[in-house]
Structures are given as structure tokens and as C-alpha cells.
Predicted model as a PDB file, atoms N, CA, C, CB and O in Angstrom, pLDDT in the B-factor column:
MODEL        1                                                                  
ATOM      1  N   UNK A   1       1.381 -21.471   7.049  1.00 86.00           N  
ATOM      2  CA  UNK A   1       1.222 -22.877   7.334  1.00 86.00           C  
ATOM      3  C   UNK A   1      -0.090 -23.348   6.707  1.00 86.00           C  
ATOM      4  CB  UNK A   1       1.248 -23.144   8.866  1.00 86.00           C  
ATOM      5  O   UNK A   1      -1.105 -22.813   7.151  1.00 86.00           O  
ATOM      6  N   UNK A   2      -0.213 -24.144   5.870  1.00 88.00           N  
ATOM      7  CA  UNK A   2      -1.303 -24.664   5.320  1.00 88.00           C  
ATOM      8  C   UNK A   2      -2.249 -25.515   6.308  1.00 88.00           C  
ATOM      9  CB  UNK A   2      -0.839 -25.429   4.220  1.00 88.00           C  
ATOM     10  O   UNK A   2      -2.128 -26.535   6.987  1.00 88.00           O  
ATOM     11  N   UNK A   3      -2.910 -24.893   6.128  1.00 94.00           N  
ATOM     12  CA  UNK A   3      -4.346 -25.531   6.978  1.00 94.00           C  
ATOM     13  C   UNK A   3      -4.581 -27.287   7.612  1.00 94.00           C  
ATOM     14  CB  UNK A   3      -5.669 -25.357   5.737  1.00 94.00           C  
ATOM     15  O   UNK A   3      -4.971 -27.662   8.718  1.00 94.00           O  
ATOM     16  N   UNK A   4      -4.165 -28.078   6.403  1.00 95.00           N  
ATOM     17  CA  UNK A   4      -4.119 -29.138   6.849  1.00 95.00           C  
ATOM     18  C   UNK A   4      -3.079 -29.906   7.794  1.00 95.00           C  
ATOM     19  CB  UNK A   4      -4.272 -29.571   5.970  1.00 95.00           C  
ATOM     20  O   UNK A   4      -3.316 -30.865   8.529  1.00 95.00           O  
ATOM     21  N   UNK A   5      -1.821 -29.212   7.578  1.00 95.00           N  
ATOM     22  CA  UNK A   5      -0.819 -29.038   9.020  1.00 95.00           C  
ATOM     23  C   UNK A   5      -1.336 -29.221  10.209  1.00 95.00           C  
ATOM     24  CB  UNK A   5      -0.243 -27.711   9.251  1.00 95.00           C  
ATOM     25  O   UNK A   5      -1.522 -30.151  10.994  1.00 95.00           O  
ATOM     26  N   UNK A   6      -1.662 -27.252  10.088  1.00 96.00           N  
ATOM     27  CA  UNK A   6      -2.292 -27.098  11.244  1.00 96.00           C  
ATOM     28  C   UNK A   6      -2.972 -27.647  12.327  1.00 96.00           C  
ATOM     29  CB  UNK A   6      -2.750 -26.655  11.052  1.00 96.00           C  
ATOM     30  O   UNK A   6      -2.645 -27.805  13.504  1.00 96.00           O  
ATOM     31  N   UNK A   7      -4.466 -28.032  11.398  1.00 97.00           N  
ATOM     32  CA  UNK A   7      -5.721 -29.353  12.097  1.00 97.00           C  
ATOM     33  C   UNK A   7      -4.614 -30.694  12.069  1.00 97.00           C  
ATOM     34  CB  UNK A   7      -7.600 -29.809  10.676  1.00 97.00           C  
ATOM     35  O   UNK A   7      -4.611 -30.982  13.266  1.00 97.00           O  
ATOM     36  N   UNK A   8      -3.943 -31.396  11.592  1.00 97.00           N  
ATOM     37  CA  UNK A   8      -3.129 -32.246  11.973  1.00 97.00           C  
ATOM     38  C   UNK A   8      -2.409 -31.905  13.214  1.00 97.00           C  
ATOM     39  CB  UNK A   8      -2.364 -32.485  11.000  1.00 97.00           C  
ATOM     40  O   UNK A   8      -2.875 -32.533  14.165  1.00 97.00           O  
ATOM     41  N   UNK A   9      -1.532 -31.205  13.498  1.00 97.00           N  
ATOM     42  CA  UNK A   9      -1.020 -30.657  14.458  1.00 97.00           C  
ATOM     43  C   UNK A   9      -1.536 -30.424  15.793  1.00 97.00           C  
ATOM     44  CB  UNK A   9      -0.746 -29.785  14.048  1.00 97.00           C  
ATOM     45  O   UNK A   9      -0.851 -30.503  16.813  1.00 97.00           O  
ATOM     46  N   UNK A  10      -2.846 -30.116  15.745  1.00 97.00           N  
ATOM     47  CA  UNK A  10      -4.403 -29.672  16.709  1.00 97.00           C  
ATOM     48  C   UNK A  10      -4.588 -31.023  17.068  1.00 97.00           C  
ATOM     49  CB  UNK A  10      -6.040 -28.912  15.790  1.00 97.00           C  
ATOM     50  O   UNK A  10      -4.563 -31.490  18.207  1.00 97.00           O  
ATOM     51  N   UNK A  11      -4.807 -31.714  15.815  1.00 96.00           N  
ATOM     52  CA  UNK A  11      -5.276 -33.222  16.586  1.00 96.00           C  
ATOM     53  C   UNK A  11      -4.511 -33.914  17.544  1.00 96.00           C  
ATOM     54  CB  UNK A  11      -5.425 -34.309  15.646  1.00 96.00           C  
ATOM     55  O   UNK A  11      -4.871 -34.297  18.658  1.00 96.00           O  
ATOM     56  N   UNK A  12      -2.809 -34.102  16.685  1.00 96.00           N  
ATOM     57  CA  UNK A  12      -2.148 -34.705  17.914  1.00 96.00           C  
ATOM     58  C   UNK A  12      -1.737 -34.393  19.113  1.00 96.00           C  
ATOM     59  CB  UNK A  12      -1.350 -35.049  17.700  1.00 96.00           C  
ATOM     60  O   UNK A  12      -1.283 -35.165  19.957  1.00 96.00           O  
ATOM     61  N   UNK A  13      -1.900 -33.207  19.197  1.00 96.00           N  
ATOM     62  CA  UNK A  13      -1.592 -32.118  20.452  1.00 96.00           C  
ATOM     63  C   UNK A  13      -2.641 -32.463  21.375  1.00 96.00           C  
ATOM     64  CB  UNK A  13      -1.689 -30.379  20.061  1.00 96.00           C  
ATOM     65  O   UNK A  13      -2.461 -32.642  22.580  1.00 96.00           O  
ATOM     66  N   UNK A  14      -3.579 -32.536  20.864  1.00 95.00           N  
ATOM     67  CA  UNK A  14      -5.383 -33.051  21.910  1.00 95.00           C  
ATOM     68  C   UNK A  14      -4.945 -34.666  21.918  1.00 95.00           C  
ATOM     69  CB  UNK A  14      -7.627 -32.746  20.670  1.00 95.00           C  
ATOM     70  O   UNK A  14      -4.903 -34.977  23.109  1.00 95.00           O  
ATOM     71  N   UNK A  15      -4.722 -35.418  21.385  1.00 94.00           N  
ATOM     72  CA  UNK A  15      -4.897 -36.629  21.599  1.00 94.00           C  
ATOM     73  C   UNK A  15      -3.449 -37.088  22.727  1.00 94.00           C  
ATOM     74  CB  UNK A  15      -5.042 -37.364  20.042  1.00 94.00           C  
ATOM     75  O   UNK A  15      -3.567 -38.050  23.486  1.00 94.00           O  
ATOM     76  N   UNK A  16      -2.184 -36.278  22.679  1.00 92.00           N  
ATOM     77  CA  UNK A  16      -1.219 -36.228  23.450  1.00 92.00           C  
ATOM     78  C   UNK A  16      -1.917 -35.734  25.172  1.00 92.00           C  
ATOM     79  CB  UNK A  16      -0.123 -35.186  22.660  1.00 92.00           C  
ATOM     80  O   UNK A  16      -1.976 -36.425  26.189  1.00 92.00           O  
ATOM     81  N   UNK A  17      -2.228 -34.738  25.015  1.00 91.00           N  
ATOM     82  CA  UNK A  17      -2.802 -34.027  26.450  1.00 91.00           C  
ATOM     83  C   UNK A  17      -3.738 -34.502  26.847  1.00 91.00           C  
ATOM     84  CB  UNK A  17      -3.184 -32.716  26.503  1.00 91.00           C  
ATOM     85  O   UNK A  17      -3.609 -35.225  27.835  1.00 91.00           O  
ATOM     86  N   UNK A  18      -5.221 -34.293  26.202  1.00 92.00           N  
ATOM     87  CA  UNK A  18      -6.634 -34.965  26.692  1.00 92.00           C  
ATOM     88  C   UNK A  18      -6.943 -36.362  26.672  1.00 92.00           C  
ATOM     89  CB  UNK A  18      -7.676 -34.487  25.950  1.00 92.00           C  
ATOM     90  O   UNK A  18      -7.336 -37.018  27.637  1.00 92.00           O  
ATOM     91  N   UNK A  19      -6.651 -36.945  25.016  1.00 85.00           N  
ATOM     92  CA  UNK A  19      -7.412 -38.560  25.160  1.00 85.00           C  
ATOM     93  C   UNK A  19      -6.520 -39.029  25.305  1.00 85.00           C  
ATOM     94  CB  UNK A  19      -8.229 -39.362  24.115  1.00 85.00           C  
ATOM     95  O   UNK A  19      -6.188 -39.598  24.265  1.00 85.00           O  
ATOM     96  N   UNK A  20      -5.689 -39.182  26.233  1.00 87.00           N  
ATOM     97  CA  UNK A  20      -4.654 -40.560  26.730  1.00 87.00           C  
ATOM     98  C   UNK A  20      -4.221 -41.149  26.445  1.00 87.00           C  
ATOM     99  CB  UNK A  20      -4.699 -41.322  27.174  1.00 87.00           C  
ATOM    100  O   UNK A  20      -3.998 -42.119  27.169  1.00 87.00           O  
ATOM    101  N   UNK A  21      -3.601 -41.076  24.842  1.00 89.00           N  
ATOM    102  CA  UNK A  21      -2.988 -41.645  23.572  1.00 89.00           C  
ATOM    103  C   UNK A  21      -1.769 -41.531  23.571  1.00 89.00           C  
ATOM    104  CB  UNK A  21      -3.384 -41.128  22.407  1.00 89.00           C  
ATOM    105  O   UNK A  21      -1.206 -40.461  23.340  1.00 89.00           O  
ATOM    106  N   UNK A  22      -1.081 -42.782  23.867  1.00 92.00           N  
ATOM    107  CA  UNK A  22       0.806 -42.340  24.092  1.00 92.00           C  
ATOM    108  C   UNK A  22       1.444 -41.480  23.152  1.00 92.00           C  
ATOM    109  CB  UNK A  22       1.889 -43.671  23.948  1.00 92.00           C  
ATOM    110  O   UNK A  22       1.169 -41.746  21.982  1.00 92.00           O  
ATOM    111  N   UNK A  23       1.997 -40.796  23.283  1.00 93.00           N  
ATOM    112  CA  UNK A  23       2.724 -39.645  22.435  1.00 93.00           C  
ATOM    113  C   UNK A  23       3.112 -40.224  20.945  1.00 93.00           C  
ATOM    114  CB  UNK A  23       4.212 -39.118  23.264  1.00 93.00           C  
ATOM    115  O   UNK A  23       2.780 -39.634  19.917  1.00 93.00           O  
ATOM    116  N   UNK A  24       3.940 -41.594  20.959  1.00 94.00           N  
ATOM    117  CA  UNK A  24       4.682 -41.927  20.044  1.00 94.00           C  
ATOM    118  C   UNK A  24       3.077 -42.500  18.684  1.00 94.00           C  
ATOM    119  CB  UNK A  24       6.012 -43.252  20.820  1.00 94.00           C  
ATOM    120  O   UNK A  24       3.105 -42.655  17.463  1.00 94.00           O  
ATOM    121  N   UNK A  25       2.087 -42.625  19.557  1.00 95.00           N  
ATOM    122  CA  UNK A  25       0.983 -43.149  18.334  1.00 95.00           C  
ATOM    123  C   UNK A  25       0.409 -42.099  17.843  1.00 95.00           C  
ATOM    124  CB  UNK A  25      -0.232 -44.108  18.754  1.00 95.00           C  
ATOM    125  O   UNK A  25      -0.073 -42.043  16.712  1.00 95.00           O  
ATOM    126  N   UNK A  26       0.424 -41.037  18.806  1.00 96.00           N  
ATOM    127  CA  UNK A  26       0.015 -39.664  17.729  1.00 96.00           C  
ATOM    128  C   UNK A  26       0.360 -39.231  17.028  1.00 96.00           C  
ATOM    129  CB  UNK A  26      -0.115 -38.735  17.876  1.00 96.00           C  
ATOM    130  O   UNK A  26      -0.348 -38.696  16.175  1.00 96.00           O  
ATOM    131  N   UNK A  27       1.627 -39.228  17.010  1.00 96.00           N  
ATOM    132  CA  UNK A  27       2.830 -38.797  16.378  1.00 96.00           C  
ATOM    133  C   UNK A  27       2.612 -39.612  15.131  1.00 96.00           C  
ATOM    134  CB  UNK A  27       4.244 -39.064  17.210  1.00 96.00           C  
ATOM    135  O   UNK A  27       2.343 -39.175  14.012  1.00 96.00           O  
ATOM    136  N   UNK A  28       2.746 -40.686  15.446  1.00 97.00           N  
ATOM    137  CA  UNK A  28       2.985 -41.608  14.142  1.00 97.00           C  
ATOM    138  C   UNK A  28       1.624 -41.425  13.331  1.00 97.00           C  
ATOM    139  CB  UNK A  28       3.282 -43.379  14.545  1.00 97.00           C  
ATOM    140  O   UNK A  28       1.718 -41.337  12.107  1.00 97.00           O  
ATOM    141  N   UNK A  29       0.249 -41.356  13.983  1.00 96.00           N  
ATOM    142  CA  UNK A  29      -1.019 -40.785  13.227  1.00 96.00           C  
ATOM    143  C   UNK A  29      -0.776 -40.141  12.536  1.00 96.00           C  
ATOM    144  CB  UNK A  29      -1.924 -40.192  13.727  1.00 96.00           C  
ATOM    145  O   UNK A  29      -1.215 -40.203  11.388  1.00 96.00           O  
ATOM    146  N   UNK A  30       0.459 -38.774  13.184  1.00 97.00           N  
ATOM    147  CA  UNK A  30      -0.410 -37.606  12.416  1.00 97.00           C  
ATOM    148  C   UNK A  30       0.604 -37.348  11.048  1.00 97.00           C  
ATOM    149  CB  UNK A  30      -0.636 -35.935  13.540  1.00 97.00           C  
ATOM    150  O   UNK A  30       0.496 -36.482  10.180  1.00 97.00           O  
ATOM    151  N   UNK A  31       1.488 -38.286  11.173  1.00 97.00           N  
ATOM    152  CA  UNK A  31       2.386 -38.415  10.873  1.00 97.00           C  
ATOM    153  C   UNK A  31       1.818 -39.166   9.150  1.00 97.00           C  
ATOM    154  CB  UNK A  31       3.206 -39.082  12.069  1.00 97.00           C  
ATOM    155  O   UNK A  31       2.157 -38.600   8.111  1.00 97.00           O  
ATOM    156  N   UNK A  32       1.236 -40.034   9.134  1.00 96.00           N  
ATOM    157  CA  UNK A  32      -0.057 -40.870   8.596  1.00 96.00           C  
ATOM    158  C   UNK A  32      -0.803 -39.976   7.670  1.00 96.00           C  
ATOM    159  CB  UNK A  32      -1.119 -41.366   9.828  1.00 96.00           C  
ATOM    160  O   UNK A  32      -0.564 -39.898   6.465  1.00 96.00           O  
ATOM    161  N   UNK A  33      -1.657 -39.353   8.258  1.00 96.00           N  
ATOM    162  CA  UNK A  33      -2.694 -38.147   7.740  1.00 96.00           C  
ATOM    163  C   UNK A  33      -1.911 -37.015   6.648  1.00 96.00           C  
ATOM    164  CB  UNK A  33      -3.281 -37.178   9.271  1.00 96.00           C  
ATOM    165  O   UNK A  33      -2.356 -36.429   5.661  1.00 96.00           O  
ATOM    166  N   UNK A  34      -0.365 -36.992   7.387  1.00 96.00           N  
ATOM    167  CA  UNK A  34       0.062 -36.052   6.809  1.00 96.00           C  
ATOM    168  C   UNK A  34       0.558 -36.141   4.992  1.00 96.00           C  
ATOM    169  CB  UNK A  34       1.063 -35.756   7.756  1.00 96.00           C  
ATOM    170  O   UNK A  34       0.475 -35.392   4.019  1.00 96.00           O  
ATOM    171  N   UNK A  35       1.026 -37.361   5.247  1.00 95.00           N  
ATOM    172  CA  UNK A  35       1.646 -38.435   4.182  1.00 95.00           C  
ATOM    173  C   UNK A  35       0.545 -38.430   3.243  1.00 95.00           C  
ATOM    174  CB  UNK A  35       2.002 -40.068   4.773  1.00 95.00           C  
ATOM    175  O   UNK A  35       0.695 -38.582   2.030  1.00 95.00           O  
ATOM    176  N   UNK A  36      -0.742 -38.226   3.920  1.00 96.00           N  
ATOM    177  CA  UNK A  36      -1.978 -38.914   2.982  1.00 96.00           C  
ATOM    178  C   UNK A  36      -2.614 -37.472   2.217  1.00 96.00           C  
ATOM    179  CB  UNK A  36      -3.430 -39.881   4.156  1.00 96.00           C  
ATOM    180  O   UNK A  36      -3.121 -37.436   1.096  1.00 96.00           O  
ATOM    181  N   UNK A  37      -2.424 -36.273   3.197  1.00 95.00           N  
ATOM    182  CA  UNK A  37      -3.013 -35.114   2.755  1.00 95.00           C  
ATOM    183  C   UNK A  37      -2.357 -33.498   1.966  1.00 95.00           C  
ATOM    184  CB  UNK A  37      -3.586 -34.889   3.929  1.00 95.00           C  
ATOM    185  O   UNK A  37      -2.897 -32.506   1.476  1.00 95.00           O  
ATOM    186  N   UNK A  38      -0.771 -33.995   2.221  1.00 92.00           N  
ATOM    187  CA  UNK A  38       0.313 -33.245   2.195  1.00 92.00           C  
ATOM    188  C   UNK A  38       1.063 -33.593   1.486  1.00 92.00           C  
ATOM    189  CB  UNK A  38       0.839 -33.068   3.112  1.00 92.00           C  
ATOM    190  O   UNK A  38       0.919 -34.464   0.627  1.00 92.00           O  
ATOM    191  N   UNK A  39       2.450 -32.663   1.844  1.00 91.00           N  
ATOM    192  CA  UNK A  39       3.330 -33.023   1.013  1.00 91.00           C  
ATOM    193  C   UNK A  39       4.556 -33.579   1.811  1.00 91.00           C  
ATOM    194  CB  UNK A  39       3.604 -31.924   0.136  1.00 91.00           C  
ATOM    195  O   UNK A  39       4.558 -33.302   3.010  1.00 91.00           O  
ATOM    196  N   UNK A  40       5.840 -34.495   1.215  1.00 89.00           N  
ATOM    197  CA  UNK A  40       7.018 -34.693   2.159  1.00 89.00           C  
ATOM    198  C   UNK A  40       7.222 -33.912   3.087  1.00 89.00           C  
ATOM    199  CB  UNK A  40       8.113 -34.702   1.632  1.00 89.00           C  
ATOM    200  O   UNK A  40       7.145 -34.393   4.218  1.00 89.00           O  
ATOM    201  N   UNK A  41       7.560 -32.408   2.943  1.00 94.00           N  
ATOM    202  CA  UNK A  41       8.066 -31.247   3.564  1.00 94.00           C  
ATOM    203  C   UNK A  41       7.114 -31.481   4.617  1.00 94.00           C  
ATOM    204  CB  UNK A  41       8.071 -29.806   2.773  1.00 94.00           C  
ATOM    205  O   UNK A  41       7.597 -31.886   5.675  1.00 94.00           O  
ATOM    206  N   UNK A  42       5.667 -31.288   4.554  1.00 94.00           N  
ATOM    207  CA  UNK A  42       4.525 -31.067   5.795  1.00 94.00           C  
ATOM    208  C   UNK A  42       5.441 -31.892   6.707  1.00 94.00           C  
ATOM    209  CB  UNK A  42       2.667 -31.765   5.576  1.00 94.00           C  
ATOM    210  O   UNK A  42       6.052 -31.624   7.741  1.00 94.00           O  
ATOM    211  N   UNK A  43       5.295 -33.183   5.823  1.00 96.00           N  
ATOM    212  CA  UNK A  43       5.865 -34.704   7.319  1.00 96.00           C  
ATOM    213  C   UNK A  43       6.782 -34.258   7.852  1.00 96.00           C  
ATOM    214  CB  UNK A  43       6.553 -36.431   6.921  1.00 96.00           C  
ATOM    215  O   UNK A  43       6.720 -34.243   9.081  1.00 96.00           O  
ATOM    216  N   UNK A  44       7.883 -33.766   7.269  1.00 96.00           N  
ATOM    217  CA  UNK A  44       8.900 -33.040   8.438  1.00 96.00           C  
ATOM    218  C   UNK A  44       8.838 -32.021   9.053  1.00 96.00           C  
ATOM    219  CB  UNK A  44       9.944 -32.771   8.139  1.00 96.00           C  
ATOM    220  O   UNK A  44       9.716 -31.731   9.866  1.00 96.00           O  
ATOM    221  N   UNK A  45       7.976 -31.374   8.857  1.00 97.00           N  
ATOM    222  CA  UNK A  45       7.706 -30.307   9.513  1.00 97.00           C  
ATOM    223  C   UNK A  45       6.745 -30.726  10.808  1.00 97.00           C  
ATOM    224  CB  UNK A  45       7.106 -29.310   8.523  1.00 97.00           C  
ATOM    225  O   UNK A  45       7.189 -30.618  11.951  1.00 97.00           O  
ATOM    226  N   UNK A  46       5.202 -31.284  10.512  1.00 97.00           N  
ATOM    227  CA  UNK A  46       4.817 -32.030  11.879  1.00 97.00           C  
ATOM    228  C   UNK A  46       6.077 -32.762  12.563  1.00 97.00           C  
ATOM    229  CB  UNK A  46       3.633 -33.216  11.573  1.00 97.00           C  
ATOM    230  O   UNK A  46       6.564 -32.466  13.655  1.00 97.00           O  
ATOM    231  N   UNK A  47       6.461 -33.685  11.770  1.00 97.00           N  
ATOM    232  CA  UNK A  47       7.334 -34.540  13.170  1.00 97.00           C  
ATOM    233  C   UNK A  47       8.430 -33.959  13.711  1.00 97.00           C  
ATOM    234  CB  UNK A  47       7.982 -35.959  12.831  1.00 97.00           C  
ATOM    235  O   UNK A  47       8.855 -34.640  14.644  1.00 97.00           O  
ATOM    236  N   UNK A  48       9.199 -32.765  13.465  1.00 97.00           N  
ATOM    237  CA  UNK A  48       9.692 -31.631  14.320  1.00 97.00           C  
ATOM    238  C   UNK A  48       8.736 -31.385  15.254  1.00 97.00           C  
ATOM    239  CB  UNK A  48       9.994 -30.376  13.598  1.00 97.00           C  
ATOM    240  O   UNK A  48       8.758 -31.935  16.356  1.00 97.00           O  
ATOM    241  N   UNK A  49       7.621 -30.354  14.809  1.00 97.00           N  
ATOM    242  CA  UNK A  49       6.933 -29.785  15.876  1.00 97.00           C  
ATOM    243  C   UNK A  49       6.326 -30.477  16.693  1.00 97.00           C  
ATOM    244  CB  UNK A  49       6.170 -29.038  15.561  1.00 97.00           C  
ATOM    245  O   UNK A  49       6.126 -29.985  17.804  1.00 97.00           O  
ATOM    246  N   UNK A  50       5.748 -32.108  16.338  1.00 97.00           N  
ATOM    247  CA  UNK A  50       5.364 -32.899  17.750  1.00 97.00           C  
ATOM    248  C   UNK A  50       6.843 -33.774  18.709  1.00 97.00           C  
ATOM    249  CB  UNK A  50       4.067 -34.307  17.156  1.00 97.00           C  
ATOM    250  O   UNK A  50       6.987 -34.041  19.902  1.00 97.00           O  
ATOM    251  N   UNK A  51       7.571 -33.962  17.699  1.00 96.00           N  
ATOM    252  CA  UNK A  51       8.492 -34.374  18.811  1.00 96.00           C  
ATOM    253  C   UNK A  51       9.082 -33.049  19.575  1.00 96.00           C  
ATOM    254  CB  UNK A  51       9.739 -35.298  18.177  1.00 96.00           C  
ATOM    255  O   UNK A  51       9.255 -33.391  20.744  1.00 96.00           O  
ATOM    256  N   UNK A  52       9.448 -31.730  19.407  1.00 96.00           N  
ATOM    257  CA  UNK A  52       9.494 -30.756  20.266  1.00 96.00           C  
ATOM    258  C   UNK A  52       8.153 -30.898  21.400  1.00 96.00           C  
ATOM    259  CB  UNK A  52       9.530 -29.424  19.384  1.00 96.00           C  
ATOM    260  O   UNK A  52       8.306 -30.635  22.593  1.00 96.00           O  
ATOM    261  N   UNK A  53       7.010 -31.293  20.896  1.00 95.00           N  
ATOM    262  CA  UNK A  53       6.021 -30.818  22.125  1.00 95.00           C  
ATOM    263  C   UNK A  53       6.540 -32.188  22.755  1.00 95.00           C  
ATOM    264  CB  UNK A  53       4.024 -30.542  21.838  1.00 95.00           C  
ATOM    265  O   UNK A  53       6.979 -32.362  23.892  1.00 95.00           O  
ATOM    266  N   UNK A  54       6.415 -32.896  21.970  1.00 94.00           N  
ATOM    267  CA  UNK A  54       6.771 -34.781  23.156  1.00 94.00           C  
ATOM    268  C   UNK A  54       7.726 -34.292  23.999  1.00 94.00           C  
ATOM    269  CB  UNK A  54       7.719 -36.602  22.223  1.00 94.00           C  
ATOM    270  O   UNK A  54       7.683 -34.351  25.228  1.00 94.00           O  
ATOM    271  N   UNK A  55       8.726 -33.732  23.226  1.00 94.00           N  
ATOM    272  CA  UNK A  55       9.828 -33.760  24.587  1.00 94.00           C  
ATOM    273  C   UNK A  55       9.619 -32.755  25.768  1.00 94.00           C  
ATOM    274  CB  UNK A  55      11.382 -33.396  24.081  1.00 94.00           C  
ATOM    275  O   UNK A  55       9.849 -33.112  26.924  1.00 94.00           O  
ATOM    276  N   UNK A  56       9.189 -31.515  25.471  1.00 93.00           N  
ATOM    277  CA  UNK A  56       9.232 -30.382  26.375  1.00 93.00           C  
ATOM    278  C   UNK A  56       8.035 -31.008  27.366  1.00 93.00           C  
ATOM    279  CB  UNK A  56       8.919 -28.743  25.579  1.00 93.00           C  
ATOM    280  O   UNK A  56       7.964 -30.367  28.414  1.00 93.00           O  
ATOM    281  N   UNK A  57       7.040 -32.156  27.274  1.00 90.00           N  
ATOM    282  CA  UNK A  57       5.763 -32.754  27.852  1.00 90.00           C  
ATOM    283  C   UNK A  57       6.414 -33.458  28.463  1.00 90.00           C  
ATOM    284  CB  UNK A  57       4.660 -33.385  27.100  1.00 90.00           C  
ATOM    285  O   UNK A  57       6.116 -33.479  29.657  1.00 90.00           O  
ATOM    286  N   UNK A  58       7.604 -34.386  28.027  1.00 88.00           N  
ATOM    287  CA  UNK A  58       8.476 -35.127  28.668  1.00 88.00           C  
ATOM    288  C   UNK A  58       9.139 -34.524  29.915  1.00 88.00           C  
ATOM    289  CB  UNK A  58       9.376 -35.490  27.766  1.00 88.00           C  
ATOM    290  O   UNK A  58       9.391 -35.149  30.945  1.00 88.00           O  
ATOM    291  N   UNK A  59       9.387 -33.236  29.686  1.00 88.00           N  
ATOM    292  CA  UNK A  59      10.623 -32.614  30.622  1.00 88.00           C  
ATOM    293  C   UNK A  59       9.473 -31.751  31.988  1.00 88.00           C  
ATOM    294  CB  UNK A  59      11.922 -31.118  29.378  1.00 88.00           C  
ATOM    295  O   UNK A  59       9.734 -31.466  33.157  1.00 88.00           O  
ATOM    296  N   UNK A  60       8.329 -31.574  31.255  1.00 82.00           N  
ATOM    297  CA  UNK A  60       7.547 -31.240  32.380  1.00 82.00           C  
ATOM    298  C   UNK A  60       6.610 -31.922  33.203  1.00 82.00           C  
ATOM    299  CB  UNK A  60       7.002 -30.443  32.080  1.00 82.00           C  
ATOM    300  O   UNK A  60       5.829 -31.356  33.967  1.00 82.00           O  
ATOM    301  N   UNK A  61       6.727 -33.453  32.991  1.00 76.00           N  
ATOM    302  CA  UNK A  61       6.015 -34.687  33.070  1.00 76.00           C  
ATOM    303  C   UNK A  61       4.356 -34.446  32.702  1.00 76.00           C  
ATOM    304  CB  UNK A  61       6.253 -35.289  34.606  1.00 76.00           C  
ATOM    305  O   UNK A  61       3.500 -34.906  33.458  1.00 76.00           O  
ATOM    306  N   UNK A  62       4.043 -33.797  31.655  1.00 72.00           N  
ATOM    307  CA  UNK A  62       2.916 -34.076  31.547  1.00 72.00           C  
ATOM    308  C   UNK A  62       2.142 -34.894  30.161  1.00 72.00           C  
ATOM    309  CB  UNK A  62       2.521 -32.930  31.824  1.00 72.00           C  
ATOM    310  O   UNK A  62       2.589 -34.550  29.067  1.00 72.00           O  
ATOM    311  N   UNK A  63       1.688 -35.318  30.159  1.00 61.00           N  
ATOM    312  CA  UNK A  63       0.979 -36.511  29.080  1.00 61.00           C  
ATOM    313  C   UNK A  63       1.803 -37.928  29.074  1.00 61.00           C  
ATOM    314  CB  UNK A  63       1.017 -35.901  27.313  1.00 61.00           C  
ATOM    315  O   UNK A  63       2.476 -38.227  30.060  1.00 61.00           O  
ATOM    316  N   UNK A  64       1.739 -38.696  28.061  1.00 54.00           N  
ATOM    317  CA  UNK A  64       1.917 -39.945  27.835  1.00 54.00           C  
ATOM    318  C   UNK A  64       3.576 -39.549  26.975  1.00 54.00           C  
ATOM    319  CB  UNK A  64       0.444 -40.740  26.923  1.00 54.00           C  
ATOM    320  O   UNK A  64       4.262 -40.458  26.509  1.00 54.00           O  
TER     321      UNK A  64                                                      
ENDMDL                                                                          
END                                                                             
């Protein structure tokens, strides 16, 4: 996984749980960053792995 994924991935995961940032704007951030630092593939690959965390956060009621 290339590095800049990753720290993308890190960020929206912290900004989902800790800073109180509704799920769907992190998402779409990192979503943003990714577009800007990456390649197509990255973008689908983050927005799999944060909408999996959105939902399983969803199903355990925790975050935004």
C-alpha cells in the first residue's frame, strides 16, 4: 500500500472517531487528497475501505 493511502486513510479514520467530523465529509476529504496525490485506483481503494469502516461504525453506533 503506498504510503500516501495509508496517511490518507489515518486521517479519515481520526477525523471519523476523534474530531467529530461526519463520516460522509471525511470520506469525501480523503477522497479529495487522494485524487490530488494518487492515482484513480488509490480513490477506489480508500472509498471501499472508509465506507467499510462508515458502515461497520454505523452498525456499532459509534462516530458520526
Amino acid at each position: 500500500m503506498p504510503a500516501v493511502d495509508r496517511n490518507v486513510l489515518r486521517l479519515a479514520v481520526y477525523e471519523m472517531t476523534r474530531g467529530g467530523t461526519p463520516a460522509p465529509v471525511s470520506i469525501d476529504e480523503a477522497l479529495e487528497l487522494a485524487r490530488k496525490f494518487s492515482n484513480e485506483e488509490s480513490v477506489q481503494f480508500v472509498n471501499g475501505v472508509l465506507d467499510a469502516i462508515h458502515r461497520a461504525m454505523a452498525k456499532d453506533g459509534v462516530g458520526g
